[in-house]
N, C-alpha and C positions, 0 to 999 in steps of 0.2 A: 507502258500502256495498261497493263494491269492493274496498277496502281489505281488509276483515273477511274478503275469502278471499284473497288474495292473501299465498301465502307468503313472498314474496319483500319483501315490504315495509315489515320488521322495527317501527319505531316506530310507524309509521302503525297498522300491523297490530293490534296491540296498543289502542290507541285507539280505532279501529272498532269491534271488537269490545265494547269493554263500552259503545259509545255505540248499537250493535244491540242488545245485551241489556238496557239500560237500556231503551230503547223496544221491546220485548218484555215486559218484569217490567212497567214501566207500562203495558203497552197503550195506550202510546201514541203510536206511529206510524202514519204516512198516507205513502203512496207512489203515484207516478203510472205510468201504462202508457211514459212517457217515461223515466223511471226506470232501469226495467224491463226495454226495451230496450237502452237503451245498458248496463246491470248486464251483460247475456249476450252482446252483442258483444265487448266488453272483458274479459270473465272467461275466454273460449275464441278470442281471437287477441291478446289485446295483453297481458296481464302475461305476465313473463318463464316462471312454469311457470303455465300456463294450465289450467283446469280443464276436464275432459272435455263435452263437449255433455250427456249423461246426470245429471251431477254438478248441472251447470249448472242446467239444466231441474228439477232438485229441489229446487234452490235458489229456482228463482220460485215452484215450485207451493207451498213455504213460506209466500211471502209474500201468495199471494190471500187471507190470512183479513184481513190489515192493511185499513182503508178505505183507496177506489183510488179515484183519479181519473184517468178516464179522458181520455184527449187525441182535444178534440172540435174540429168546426172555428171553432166563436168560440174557445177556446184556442188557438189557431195564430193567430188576427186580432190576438187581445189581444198574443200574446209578439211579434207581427211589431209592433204601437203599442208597446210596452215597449222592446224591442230602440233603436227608432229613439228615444227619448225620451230613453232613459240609455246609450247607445253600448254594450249588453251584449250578448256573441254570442247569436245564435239563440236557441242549445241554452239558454244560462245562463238565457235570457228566458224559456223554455217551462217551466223548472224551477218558476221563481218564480211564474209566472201558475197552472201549475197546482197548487203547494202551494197558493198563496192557494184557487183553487178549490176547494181540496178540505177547507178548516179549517185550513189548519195554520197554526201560531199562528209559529213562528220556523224558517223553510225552513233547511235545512243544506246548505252547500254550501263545497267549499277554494276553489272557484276565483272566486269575491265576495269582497270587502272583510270583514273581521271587523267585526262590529257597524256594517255598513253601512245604511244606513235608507233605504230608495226609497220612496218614497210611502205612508210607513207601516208599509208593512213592514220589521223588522230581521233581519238576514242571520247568522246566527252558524256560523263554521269551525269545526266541531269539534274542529282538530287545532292553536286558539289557543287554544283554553278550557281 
């Protein structure tokens, strides 16, 4: 998701975006409050031209119409048992635990293995496909 605002991140950039609008035209994205977070920390101090807090912020109010799953505390227990299970950081564990919570059928993430399969769920990079 980052990706898709980020000027600076030419191939990438281009990727994101129709794999956003692709789950926009489908309605069918699901996104967590974990997400969400790290989308707006990273979008207004870490890509190279960073978007303005105000930009930012209209950028999530966007996405509340998506179903949200929110990061509850058995989601923090489960990704802390995931984590330790599969040697996966925190954050990537929190990702996954709460797609799964939330429905989603194939969680998207670069920094997992492509077509990796943890416990049933498969992991697809959108920027291998």
């Amino acid at each position: 998701m980052i990706y898709a605002y980020d000027l600076d991140a030419a191939n990438k950039r281009d990727r994101a975006v129709a794999v956003v609008k692709d789950l926009w035209e489908t309605e069918s994205g699901i996104i967590s409050t974990q997400v969400l977070k790290e989308f707006y920390v990273n979008v207004i101090q870490k890509i190279p031209t960073p978007l303005s807090r105000a930009k930012a912020r209209g950028v999530l109010n966007a996405y509340v119409v998506w179903p949200m799953e929110t990061i509850r505390p058995d989601t923090i227990m489960l990704a802390s048992e995931f984590q330790e299970r599969h040697q996966l950081s925190f954050w990537d564990a929190m990702i996954v635990i709460a797609a799964v919570q939330g429905g989603a059928e194939i969680p998207m993430s670069e920094d997992l293995n492509h077509g990796q399969i943890i416990e049933g769920i498969r992991i697809e990079n959108p920027f291998m496909t």
